[in-house]
VMD Tcl script that draws the C-alpha trace (Angstrom):
set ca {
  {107.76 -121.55 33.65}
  {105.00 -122.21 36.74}
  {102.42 -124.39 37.33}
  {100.08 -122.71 35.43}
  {101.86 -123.36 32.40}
  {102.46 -126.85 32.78}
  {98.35 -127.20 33.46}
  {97.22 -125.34 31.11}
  {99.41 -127.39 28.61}
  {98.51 -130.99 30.55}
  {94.74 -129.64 29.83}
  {95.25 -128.55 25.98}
  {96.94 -132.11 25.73}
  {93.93 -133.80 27.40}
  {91.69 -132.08 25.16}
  {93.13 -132.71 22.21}
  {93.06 -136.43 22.89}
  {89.46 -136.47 23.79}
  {88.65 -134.57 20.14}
  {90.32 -137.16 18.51}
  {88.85 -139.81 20.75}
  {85.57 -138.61 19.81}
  {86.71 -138.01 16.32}
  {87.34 -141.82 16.01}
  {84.12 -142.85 17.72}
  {81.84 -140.29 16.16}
  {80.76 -139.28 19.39}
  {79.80 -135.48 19.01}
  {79.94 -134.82 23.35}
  {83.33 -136.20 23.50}
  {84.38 -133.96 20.64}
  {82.76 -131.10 22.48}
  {84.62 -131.69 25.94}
  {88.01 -132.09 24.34}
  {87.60 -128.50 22.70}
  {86.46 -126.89 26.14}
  {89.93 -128.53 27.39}
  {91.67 -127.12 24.90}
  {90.09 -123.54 25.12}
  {90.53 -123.77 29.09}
  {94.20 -125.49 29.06}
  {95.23 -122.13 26.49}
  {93.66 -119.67 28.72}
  {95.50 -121.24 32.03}
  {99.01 -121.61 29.51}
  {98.40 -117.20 29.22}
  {97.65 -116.63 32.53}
  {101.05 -118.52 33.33}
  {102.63 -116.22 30.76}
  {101.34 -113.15 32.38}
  {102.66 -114.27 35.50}
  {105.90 -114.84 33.92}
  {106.13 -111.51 32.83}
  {105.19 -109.68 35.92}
  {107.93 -111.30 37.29}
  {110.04 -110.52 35.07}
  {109.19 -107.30 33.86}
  {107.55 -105.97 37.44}
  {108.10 -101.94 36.37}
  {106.52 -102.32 32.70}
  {103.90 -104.64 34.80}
  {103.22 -101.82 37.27}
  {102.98 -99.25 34.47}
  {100.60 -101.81 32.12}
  {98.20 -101.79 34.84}
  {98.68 -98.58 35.86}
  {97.15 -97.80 31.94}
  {94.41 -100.35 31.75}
  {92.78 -98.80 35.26}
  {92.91 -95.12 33.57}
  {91.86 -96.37 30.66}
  {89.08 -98.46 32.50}
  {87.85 -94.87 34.46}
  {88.25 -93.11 31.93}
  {85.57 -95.07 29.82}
  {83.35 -96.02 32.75}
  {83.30 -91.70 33.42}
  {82.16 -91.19 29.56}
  {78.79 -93.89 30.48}
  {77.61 -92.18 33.23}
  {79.40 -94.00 35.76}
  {79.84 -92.25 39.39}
  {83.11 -93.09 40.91}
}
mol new
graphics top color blue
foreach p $ca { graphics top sphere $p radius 0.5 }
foreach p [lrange $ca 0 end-1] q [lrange $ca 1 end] { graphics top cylinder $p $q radius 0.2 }
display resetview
């Protein structure tokens, strides 16, 4: 576990206070913000997972990435794309 986990779970915590906060109140904007913190707290919990498994795992990392920039080439040759 890193620090991006524990954020990214602090934020989805925050937000899911502030949705009920502003589930309680009726006020729509609070609502709103606590579902942005929750959206942005689960994004920062995967990229804390990624990072967990690069460390772990560095040679399927290496050979993940290796795939996504052939893939990515591959499909930016097929547009028209000069590289």
């Amino acid at each position: 576990m890193n620090i991006d986990t524990l954020a990214g779970e602090g934020t989805q915590i925050k937000g899911r206070f502030k949705s009920s906060l502003g589930d309680a109140t009726g006020d729509p904007a609070l609502q709103q913000d606590g579902a942005v913190d929750q959206v942005s707290g689960g994004v920062r919990k995967g990229v804390g997972a990624v990072r967990d498994f690069a460390r772990r795992q560095p040679v399927a990392t290496a050979a993940a990435a290796a795939l996504f920039g052939f893939g990515l080439l591959k499909s930016l040759r097929g547009r028209g794309a000069r590289i």
